[in-house]
N, CA, C and O of each residue as an XYZ file, in Angstrom:
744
protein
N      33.439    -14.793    -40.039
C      32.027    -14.579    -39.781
C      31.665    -14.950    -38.349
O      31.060    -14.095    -37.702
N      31.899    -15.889    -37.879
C      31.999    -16.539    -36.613
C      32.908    -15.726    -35.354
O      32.692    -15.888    -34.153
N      33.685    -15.062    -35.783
C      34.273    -14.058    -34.503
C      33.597    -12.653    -34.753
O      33.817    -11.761    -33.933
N      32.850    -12.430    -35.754
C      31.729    -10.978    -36.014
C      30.686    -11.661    -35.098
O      30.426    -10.967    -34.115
N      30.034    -12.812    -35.156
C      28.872    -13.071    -34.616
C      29.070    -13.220    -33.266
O      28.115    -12.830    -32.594
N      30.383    -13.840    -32.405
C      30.737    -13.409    -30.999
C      31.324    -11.922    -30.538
O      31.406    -11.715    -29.327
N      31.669    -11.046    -31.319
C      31.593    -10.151    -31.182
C      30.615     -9.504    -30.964
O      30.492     -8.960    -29.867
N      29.681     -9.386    -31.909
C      28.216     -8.785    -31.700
C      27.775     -9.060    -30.412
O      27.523     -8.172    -29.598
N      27.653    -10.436    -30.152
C      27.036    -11.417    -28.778
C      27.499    -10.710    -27.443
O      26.771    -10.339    -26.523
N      29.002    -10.598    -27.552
C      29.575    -10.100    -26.515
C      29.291     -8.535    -26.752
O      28.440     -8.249    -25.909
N      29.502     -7.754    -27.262
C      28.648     -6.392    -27.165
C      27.544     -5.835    -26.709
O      27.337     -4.754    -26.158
N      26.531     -7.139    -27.157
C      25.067     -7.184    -26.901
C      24.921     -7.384    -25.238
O      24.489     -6.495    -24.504
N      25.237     -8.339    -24.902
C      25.828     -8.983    -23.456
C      26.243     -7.490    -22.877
O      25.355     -6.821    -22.348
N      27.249     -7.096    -22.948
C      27.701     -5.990    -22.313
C      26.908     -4.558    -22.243
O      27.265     -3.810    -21.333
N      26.045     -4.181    -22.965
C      25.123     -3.467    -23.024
C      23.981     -3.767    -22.125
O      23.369     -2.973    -21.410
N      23.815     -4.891    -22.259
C      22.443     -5.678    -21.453
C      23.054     -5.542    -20.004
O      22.234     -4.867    -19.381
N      23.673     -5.732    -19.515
C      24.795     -5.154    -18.463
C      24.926     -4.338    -17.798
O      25.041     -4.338    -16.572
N      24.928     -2.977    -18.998
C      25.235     -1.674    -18.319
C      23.386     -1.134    -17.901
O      23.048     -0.635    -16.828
N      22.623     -1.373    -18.873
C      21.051     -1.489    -18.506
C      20.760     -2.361    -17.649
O      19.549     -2.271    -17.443
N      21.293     -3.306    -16.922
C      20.551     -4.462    -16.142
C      20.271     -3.896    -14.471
O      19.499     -4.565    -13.784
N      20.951     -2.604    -13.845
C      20.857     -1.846    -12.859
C      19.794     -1.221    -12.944
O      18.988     -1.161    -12.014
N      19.619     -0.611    -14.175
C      18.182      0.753    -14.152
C      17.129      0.193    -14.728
O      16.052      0.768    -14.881
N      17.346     -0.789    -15.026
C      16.032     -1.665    -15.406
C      15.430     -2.539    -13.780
O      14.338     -3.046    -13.521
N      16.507     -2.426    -13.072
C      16.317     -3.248    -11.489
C      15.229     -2.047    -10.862
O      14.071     -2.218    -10.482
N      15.957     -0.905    -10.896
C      15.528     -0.080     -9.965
C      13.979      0.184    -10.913
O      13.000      0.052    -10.178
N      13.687      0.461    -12.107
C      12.362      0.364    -12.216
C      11.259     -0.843    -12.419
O      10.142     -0.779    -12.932
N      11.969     -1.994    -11.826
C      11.354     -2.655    -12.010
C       9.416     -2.781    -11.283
O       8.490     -3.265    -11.934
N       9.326     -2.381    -10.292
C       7.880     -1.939     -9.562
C       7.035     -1.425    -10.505
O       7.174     -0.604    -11.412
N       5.750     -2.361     -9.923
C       4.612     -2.774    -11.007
C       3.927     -1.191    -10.201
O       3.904     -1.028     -8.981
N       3.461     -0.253    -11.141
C       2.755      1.284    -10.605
C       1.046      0.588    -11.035
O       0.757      0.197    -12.166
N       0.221      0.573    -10.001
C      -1.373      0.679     -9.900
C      -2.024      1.948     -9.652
O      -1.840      2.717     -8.709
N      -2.720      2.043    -10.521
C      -3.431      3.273    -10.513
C      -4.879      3.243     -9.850
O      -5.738      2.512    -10.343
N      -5.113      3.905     -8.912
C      -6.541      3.641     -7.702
C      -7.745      4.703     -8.803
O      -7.485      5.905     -8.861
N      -8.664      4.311     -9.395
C      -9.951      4.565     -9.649
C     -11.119      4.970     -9.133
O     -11.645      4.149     -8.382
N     -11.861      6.278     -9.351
C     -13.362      6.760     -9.310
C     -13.937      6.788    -10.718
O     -14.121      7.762    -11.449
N     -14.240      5.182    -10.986
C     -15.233      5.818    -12.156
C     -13.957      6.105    -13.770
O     -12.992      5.502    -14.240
N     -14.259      6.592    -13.897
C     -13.035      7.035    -15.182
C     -11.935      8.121    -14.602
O     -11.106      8.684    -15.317
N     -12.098      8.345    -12.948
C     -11.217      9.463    -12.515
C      -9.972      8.736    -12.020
O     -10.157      7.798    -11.244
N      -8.831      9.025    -12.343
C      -7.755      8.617    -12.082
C      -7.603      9.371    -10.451
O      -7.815     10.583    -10.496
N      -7.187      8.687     -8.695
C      -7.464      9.216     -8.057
C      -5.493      9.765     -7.189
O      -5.054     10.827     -6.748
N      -4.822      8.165     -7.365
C      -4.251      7.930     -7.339
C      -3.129      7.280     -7.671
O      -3.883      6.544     -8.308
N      -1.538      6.607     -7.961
C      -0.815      5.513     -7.836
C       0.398      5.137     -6.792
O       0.879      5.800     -5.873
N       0.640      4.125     -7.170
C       1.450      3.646     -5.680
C       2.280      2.377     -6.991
O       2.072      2.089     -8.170
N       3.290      1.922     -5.874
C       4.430      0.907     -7.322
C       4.171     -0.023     -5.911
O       4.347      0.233     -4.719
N       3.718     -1.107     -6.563
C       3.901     -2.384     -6.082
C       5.697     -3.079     -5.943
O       6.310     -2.854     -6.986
N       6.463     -3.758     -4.984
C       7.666     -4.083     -5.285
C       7.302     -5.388     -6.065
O       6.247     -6.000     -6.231
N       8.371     -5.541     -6.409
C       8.752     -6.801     -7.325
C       8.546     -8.061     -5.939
O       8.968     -7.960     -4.787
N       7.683     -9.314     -6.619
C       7.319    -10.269     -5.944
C       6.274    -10.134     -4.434
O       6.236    -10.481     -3.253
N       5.654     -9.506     -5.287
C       4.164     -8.864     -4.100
C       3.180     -9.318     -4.946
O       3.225     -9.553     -6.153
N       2.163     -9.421     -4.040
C       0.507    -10.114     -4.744
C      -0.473     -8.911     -4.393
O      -0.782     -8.328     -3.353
N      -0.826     -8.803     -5.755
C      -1.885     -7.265     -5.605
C      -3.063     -7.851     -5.837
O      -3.206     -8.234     -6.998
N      -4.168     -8.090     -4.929
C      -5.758     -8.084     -5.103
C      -6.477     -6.758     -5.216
O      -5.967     -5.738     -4.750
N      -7.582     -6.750     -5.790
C      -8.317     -5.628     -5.792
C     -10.084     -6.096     -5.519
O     -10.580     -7.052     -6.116
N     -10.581     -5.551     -4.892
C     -11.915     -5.575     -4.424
C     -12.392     -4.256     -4.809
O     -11.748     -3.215     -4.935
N     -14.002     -4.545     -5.021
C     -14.779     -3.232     -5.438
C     -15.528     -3.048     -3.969
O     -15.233     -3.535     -2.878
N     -16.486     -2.260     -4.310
C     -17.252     -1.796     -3.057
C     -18.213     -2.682     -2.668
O     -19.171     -2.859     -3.420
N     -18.121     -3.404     -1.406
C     -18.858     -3.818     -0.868
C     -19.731     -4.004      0.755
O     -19.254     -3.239      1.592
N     -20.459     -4.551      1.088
C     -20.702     -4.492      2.667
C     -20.300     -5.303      3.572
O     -20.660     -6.474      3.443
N     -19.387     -4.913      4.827
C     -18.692     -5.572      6.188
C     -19.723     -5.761      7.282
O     -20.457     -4.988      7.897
N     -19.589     -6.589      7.295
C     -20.781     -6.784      8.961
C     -20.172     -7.968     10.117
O     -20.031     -9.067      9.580
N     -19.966     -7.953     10.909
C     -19.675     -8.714     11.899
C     -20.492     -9.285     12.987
O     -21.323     -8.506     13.455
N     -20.453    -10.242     13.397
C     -21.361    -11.038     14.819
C     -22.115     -9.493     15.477
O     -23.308     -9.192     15.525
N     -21.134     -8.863     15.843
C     -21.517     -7.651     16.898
C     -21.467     -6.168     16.506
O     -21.646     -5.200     17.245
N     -21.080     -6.189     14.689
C     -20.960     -4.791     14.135
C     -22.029     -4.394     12.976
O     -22.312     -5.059     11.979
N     -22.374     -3.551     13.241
C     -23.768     -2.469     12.103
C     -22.253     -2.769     11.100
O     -21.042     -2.563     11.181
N     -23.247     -3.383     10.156
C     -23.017     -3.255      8.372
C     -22.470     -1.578      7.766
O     -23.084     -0.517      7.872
N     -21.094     -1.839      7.116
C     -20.585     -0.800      6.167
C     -20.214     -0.936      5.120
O     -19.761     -1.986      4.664
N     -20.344      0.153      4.512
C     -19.791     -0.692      2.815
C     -18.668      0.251      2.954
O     -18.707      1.394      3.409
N     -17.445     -0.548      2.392
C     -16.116     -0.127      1.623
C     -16.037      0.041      0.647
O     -16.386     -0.756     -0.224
N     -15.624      0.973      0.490
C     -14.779      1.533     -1.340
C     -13.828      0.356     -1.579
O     -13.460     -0.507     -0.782
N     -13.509      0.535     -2.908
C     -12.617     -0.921     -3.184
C     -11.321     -0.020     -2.878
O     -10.780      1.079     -2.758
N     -11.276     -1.714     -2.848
C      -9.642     -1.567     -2.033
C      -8.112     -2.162     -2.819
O      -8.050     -3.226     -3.435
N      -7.258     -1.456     -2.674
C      -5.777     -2.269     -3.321
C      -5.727     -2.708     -1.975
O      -5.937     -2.018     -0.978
N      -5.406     -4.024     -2.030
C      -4.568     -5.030     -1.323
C      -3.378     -5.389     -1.292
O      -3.594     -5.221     -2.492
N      -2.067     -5.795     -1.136
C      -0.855     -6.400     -1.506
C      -0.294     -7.057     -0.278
O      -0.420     -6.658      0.879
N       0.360     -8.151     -0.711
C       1.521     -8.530      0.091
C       2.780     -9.382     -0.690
O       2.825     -9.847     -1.828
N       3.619     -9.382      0.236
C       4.807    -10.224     -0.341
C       4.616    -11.733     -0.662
O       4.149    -12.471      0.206
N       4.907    -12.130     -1.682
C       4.730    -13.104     -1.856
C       5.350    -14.299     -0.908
O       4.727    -15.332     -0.661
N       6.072    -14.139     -0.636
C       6.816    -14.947      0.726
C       6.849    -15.061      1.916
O       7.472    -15.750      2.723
N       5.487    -13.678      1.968
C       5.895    -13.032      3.602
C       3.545    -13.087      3.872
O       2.911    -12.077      3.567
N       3.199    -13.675      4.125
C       1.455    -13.533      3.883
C       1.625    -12.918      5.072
O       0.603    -12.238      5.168
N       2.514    -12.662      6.393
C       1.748    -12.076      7.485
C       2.397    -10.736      7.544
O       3.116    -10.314      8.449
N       2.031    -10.114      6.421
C       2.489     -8.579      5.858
C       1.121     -8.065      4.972
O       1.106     -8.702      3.919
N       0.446     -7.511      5.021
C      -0.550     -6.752      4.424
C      -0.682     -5.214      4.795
O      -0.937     -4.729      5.897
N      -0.385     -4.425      3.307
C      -0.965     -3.000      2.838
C      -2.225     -3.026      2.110
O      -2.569     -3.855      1.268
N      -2.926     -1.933      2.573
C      -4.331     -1.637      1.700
C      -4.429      0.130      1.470
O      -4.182      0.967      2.339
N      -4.864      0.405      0.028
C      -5.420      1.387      0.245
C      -6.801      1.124     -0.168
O      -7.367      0.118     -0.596
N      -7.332      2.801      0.187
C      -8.547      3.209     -0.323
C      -8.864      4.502     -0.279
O      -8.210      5.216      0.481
N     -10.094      5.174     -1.204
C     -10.276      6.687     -1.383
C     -11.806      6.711     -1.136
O     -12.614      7.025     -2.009
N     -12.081      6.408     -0.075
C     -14.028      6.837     -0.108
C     -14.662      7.810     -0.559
O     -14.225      8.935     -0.319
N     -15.633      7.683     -1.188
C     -16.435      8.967     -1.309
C     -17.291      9.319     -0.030
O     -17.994      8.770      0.818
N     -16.748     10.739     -0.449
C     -17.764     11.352      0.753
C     -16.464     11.837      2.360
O     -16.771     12.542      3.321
N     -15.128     11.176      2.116
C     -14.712     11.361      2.925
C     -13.652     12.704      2.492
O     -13.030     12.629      1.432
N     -13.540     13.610      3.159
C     -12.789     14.897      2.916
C     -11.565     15.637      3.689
O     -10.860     16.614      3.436
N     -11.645     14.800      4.640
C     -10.584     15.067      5.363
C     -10.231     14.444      6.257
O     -10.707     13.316      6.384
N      -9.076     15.032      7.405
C      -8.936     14.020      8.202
C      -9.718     13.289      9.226
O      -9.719     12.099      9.540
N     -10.363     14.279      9.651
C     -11.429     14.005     10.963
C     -12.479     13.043     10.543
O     -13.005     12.259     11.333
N     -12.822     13.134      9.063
C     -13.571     12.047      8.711
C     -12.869     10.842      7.969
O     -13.530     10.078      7.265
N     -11.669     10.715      8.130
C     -11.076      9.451      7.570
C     -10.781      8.780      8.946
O     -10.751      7.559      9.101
N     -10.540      9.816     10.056
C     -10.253      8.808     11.404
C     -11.689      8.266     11.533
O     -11.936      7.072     11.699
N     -12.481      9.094     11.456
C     -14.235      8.034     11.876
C     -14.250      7.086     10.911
O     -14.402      5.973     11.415
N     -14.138      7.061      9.519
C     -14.180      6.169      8.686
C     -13.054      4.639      8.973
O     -13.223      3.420      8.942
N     -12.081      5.428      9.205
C     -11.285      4.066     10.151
C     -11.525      3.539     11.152
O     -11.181      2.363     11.269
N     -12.178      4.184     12.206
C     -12.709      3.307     13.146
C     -13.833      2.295     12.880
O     -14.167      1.310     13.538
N     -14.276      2.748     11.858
C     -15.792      2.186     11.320
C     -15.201      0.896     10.696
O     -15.821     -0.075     11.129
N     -14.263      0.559      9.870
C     -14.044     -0.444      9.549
C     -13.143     -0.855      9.980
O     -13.038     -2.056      9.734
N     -11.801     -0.169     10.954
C     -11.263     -1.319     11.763
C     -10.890     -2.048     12.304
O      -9.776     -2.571     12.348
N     -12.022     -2.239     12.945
C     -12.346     -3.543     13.224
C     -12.338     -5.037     12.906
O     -12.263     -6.087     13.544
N     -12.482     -4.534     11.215
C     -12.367     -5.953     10.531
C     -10.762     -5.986      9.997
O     -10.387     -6.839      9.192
N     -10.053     -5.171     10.429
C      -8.745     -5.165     10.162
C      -7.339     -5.766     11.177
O      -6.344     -6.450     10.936
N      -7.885     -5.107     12.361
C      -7.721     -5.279     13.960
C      -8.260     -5.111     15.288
O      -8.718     -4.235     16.022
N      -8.009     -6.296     15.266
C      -9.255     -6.392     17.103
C      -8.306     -5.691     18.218
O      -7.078     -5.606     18.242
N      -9.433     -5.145     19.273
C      -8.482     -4.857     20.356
C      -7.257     -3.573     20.108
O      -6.335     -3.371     20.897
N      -7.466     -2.889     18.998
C      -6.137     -2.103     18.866
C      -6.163     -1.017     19.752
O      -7.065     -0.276     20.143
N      -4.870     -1.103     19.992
C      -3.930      0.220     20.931
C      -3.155      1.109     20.338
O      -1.982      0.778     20.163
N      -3.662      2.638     19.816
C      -2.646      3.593     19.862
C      -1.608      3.649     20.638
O      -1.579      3.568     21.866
N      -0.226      3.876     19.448
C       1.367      3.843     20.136
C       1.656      5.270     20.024
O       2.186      5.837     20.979
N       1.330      5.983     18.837
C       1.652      7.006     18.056
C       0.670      7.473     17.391
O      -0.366      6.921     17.022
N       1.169      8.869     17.209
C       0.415     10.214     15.827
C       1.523     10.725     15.342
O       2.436     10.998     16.121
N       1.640     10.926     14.117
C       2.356     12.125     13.564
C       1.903     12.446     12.204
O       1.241     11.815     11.380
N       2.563     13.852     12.203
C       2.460     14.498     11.245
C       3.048     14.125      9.765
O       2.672     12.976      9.998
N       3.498     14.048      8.742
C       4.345     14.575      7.662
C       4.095     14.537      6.265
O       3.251     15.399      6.025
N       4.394     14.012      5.356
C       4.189     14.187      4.222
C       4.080     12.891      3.243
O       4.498     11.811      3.661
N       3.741     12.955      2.456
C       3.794     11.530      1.670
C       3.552     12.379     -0.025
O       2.892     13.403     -0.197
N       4.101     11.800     -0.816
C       4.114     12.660     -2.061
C       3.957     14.148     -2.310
O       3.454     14.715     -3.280
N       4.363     14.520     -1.495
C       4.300     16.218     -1.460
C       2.853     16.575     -0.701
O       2.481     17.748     -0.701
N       2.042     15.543     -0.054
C       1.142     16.280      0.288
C       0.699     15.631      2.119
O       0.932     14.522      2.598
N       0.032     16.801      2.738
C      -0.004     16.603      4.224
C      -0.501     15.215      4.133
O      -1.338     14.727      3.374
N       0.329     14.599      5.245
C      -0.154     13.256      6.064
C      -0.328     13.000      7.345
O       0.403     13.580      8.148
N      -1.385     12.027      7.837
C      -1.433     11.893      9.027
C      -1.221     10.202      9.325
O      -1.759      9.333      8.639
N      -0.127      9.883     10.750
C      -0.503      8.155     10.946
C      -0.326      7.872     12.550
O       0.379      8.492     13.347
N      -0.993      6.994     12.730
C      -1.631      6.488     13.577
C      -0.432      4.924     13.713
O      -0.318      4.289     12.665
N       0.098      4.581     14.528
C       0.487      3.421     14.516
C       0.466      2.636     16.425
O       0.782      3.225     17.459
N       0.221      1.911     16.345
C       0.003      0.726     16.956
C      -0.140     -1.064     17.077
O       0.315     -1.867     16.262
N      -0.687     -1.293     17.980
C      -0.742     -2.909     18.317
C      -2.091     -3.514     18.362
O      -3.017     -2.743     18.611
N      -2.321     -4.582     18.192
C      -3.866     -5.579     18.394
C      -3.345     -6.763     18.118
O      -2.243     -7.266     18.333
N      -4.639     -7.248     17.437
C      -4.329     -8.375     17.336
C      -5.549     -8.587     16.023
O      -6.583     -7.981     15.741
N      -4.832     -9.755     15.425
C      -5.765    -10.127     13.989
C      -5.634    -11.580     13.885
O      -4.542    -12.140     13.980
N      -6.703    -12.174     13.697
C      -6.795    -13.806     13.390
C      -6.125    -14.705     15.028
O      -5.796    -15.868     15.264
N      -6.162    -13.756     15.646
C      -5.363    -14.533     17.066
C      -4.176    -14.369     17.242
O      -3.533    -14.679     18.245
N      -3.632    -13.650     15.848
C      -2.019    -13.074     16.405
C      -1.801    -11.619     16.975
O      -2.476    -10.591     17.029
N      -1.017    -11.867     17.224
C      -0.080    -10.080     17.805
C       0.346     -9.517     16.360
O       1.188    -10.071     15.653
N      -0.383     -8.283     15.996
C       0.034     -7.816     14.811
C       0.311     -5.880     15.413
O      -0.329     -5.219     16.230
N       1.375     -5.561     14.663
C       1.418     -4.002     14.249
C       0.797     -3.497     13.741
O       0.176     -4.338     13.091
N       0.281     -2.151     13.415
C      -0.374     -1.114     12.345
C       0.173      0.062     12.496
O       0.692      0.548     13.501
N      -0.025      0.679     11.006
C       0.149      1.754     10.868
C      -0.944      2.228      9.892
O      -1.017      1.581      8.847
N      -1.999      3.478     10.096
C      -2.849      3.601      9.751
C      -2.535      4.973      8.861
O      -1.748      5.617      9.555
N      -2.742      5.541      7.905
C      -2.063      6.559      7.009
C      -3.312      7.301      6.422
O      -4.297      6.747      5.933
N      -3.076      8.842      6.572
C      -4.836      9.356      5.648
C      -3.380     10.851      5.114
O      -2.653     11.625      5.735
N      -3.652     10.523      3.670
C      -3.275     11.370      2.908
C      -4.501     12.478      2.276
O      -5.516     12.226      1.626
N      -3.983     13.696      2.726
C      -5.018     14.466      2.076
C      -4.759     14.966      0.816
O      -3.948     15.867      0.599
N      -5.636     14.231     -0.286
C      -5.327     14.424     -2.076
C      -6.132     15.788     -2.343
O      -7.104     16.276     -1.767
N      -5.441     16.175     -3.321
C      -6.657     17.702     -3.826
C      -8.294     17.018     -4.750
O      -8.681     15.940     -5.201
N      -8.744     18.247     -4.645
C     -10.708     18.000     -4.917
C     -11.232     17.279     -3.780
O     -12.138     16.457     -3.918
N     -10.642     17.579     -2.525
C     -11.900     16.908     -1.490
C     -11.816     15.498     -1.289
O     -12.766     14.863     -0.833
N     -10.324     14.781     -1.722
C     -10.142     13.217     -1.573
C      -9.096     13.385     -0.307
O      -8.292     14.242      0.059
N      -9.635     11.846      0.249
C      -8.309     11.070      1.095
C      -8.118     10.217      0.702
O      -9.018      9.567      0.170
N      -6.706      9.728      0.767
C      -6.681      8.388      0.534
C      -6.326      7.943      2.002
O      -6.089      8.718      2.929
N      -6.326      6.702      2.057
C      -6.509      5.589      3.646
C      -5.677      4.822      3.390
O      -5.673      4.344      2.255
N      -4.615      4.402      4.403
C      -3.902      3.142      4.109
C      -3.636      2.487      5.415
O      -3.600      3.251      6.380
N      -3.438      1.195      5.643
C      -2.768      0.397      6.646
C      -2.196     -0.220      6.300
O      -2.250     -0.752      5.191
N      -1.519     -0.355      7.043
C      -0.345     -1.631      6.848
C      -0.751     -2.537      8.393
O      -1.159     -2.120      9.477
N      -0.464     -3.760      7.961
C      -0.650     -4.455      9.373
C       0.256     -5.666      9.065
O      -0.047     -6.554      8.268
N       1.597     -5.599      9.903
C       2.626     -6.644     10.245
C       1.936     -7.881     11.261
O       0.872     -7.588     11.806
N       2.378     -8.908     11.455
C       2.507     -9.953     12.848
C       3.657     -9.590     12.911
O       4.170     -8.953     11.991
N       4.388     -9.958     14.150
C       5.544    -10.380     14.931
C       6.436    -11.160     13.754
O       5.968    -11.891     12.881
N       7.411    -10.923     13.893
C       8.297    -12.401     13.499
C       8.543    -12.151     12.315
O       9.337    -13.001     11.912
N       8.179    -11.135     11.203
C       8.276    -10.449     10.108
C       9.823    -10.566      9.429
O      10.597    -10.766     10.366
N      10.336    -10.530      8.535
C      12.043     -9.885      7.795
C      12.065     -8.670      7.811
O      11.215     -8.128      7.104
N      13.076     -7.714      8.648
C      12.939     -6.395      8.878
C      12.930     -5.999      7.284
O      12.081     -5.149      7.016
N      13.872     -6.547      5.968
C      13.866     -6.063      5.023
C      12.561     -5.864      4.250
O      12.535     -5.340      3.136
N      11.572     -6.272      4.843
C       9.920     -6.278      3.941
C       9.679     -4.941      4.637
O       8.502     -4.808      4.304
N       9.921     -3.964      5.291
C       9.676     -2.831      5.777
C      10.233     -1.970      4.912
O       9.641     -1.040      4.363
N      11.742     -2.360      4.735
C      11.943     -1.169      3.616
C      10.843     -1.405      2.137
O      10.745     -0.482      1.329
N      10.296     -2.345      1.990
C       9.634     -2.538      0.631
C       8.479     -1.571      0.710
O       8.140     -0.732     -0.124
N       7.838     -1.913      2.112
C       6.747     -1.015      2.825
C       6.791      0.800      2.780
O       5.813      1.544      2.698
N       7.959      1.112      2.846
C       8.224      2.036      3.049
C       8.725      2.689      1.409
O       9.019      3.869      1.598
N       8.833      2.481      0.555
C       9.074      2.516     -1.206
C       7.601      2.436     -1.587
O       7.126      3.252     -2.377
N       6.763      1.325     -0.960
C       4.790      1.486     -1.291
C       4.710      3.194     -1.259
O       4.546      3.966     -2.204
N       4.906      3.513      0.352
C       4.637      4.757      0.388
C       5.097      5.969     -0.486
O       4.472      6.736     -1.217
N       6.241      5.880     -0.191
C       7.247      6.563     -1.082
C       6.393      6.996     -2.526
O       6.056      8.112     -2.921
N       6.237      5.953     -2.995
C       5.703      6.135     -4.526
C       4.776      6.538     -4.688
O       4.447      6.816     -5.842
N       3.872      6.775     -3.569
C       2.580      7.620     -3.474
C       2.400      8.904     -4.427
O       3.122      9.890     -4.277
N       1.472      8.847     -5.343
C       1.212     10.309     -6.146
C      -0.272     10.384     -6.419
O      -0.925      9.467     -6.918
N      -0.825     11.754     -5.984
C      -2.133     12.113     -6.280
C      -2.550     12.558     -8.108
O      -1.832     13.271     -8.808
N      -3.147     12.267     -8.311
C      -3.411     12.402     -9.795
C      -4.789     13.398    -10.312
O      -5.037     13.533    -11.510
């Protein structure tokens, strides 16, 4: 009875095994971005990232006219705080020309002082993309950006940045780059 019950054990074990790879690779937590009861978007969080979510509210600064933001997904690595992605899907915004004004409009409260490095073109879940990447500065550090406007069908964008500091683990980029990846309009 006792070499049936390590048998089993060790079978069980070895199975758990041959699943313990494809259970790795899906391990990423998928968030789904919201209008209301409209499903707009999702994106897969990696494993050991901190996802906040904010609803819509108003930004104002010492020297900036008041805006309200659509809520926002937030994330970062849990190990890494000077790594932050955000999206968002405004209403009212439809394309690109009005997601670049809509980004300038807020930011500001994202990055001071920023300098275009780059534009390009390409794709992100099968559908046209545009990004913007550069330098500023945030909280008094030297930080990167990359600013992202996906054009979704029915008249949506979605908005994203990413904003690095200096001094980063190049490997939190590939994580950055799997956020995107997983991008799907809904």
């Amino acid at each position: 009875m006792t070499k049936l019950i390590i048998s089993v054990f060790c079978r069980l074990l070895g199975a758990l095994a041959l699943m313990l790879p494809a259970s790795l690779a899906l391990a990423d937590m998928p968030l789904t971005y919201k209008d209301g009861n409209r499903a707009l978007f999702t994106v897969s969080t990696p494993d050991f990232w901190t996802v906040r979510v904010g609803g819509m509210r108003e930004l104002a600064g010492p020297d900036l006219a008041s805006r309200e933001v659509a809520r926002v997904i937030g994330m970062h690595p849990v190990s890494e705080p000077r790594v932050w992605v955000g999206f968002v899907s405004p209403q009212g915004v439809r394309n690109f020309d009005e997601a670049a004004a809509y980004l300038r409009e807020i930011g500001l409260f994202l990055v001071k002082d920023a300098q275009v490095d780059s534009r390009k073109s390409h794709r992100i879940g099968g559908l046209p993309a545009k990004s913007i990447s550069g330098h500023g500065n945030r909280k008094g550090k030297t930080v990167s950006f990359t600013a992202v406007f996906i054009d979704m069908p029915n008249g949506r964008m979605a908005i994203s940045v990413t904003v690095m500091e200096a001094g980063i683990d190049p490997e939190i980029v590939k994580d950055v780059n799997a956020i995107y990846s997983s991008f799907r309009a809904r």
